[in-house]
C-alpha positions as a Markdown table, in Angstrom:
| # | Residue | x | y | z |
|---|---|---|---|---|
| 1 | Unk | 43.8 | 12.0 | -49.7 |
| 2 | Unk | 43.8 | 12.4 | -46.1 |
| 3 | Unk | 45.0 | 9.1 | -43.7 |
| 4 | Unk | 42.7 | 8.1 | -41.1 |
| 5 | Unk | 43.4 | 7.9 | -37.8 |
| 6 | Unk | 43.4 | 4.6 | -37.4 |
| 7 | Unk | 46.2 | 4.1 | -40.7 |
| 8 | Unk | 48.4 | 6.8 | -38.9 |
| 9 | Unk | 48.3 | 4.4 | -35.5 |
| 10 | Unk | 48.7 | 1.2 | -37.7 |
| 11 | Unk | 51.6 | 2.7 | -39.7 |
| 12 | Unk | 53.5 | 4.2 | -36.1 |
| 13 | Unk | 52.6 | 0.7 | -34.6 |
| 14 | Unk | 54.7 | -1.3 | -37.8 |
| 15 | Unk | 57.4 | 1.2 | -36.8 |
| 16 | Unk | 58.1 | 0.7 | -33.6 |
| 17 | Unk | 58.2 | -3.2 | -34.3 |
| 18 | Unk | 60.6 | -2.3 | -37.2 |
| 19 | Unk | 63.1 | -0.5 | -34.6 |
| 20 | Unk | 63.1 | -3.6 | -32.6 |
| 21 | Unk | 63.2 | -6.4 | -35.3 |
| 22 | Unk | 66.2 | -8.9 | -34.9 |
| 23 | Unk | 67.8 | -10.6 | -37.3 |
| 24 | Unk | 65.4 | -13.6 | -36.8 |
| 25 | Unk | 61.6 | -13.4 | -37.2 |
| 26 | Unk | 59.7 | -13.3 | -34.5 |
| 27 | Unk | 62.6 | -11.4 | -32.5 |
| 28 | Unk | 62.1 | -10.1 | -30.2 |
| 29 | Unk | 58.7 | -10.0 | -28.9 |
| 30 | Unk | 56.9 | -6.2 | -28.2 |
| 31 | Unk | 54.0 | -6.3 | -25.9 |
| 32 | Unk | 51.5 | -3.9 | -27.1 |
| 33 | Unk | 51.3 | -1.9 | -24.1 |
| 34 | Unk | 54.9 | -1.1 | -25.0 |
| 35 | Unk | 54.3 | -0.3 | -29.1 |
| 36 | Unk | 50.9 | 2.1 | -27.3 |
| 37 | Unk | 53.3 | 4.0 | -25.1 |
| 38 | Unk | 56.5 | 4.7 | -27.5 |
| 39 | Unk | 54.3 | 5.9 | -29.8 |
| 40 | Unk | 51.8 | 7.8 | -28.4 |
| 41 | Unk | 49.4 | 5.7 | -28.8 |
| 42 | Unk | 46.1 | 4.6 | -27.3 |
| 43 | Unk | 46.3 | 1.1 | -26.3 |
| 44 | Unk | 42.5 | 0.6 | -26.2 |
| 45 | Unk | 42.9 | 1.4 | -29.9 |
| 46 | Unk | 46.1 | -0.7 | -30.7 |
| 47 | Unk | 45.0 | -3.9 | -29.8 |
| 48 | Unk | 42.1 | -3.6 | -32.1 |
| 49 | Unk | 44.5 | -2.5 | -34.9 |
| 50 | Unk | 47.3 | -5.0 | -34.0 |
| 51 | Unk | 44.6 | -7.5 | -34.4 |
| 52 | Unk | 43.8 | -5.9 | -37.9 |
| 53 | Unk | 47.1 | -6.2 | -38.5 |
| 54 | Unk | 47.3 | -9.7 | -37.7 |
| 55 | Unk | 44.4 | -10.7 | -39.8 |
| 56 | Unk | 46.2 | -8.7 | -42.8 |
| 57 | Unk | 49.8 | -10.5 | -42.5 |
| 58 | Unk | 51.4 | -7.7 | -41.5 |
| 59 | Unk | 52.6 | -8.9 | -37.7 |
| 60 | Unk | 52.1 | -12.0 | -36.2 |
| 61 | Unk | 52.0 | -12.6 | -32.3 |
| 62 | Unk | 53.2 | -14.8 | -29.3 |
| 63 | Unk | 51.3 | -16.0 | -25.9 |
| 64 | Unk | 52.0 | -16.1 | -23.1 |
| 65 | Unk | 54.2 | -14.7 | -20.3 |
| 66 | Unk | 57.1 | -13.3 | -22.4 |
| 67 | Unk | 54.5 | -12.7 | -25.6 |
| 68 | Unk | 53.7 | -9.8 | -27.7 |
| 69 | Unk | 53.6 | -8.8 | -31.2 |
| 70 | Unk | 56.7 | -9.1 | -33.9 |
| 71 | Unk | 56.8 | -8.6 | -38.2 |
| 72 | Unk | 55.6 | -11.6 | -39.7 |
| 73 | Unk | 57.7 | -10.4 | -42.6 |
| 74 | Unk | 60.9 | -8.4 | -43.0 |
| 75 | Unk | 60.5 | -3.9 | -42.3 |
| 76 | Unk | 61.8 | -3.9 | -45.9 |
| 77 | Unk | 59.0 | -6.4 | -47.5 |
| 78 | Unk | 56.4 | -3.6 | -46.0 |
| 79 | Unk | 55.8 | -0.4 | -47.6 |
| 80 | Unk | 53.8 | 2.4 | -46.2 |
| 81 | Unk | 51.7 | 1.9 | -49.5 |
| 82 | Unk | 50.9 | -1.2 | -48.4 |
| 83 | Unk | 49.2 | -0.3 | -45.3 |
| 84 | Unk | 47.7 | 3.0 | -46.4 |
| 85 | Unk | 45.5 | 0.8 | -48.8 |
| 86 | Unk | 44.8 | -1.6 | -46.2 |
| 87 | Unk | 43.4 | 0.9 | -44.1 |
| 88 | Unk | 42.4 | 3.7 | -46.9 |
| 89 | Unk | 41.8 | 1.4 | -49.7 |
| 90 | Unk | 42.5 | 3.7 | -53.6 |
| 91 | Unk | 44.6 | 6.0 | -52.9 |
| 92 | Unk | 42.4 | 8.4 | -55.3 |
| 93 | Unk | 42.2 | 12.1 | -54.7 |
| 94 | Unk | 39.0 | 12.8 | -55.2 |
| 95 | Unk | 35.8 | 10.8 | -54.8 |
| 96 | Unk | 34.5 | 10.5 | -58.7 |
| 97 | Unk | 36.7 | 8.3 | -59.5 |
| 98 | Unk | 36.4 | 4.4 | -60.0 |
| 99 | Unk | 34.3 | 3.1 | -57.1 |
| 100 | Unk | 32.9 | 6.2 | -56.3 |
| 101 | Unk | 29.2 | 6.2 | -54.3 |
| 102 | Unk | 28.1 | 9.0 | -57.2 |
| 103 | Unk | 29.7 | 8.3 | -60.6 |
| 104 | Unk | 30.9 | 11.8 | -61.9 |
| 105 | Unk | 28.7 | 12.8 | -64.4 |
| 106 | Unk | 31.5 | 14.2 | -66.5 |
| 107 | Unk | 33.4 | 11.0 | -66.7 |
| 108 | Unk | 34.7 | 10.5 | -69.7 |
| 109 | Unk | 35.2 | 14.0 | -70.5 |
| 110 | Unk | 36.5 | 15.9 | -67.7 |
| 111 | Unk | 39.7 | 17.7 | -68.0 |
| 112 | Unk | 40.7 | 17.4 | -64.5 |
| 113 | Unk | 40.3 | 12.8 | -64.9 |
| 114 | Unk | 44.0 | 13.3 | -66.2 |
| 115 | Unk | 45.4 | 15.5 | -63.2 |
| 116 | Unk | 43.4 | 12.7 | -60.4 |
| 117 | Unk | 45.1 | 9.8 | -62.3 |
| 118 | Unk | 48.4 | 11.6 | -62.2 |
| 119 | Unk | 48.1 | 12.4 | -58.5 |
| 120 | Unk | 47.1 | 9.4 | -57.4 |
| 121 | Unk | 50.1 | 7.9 | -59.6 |
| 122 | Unk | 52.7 | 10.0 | -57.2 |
| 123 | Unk | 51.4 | 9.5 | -54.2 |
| 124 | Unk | 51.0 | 5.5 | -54.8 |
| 125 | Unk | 54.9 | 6.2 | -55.9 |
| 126 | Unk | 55.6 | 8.0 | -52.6 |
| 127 | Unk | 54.0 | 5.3 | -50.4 |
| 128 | Unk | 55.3 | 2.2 | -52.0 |
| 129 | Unk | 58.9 | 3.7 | -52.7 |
| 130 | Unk | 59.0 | 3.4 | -48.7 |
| 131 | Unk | 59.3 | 0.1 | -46.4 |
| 132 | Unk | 59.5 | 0.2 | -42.4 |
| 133 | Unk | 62.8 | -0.4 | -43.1 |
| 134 | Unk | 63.0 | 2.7 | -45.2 |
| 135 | Unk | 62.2 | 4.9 | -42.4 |
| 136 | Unk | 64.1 | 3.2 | -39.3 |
| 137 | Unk | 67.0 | 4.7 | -41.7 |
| 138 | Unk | 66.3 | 7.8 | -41.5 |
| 139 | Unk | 65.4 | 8.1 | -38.0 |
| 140 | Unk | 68.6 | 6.6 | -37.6 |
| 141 | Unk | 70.0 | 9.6 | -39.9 |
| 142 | Unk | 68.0 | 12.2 | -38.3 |
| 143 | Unk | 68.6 | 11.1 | -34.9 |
| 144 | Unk | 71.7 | 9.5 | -34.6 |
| 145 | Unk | 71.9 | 9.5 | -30.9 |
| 146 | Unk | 68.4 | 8.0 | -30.8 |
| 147 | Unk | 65.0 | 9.6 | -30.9 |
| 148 | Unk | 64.3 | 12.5 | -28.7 |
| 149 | Unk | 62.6 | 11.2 | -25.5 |
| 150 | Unk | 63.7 | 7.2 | -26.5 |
| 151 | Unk | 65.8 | 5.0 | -24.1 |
């Protein structure tokens, strides 16, 4: 299962709101253009998916002068999983699976049904062991003296 683009943008978007989040929701306040250039990110692109975002529960946002985008629920209520099937829907290895466009014509009695169900079983494990907060840890770890190339 490959991520799109667009769930690798969300996901480093939730990220960089997680770094910042206060103790109290809704502080403090990122404005997009800021979220686009931490992370690499074009903005023309992030304020469609921050709106996506939005719609999904995922971050709320503020008008006005000193506005901007925050969590609209704790980095460690939000799991990578989460968004991945947001943005990638089943996290299914292979296309013959349920929901497919072609049913498999093997269903049923293919060997390999057992080794898709297993994979996608790990990886959903993987991505759902993990929250934003999860991973502001280990940058913290990793990076101790901050980020290379952060303030």
């Amino acid at each position: 299962m490959q991520l799109t683009q667009r769930c690798q943008y969300a996901l480093r978007a939730l990220f960089e709101l997680a770094r910042h989040a206060g103790a109290n929701p809704g502080d403090p306040v990122l404005p997009s253009g800021e979220i686009a250039q931490s992370q690499a990110i074009p903005k023309r692109f992030l304020d469609g998916i921050l709106l996506e975002l939005r719609q999904a529960g995922f971050v709320d946002s503020r008008r006005g002068k000193a506005g901007g985008f925050f969590l609209a629920r704790s980095a460690s209520e939000i799991s990578v999983g989460q968004v991945v099937s947001f943005y990638n829907g089943p996290m299914t290895p292979v296309d013959c699976r349920e929901g497919s466009k072609q049913p498999c014509p093997l269903k049923g009695c293919c060997v390999f049904e057992s080794v898709w169900d297993e994979a996608r079983v790990a990886l959903e494990n993987v991505y759902n062991a993990i929250s934003l907060a999860e991973l502001v840890a280990r940058e913290r770890h990793i990076f101790p003296n901050g980020a290379p190339g952060k303030a």
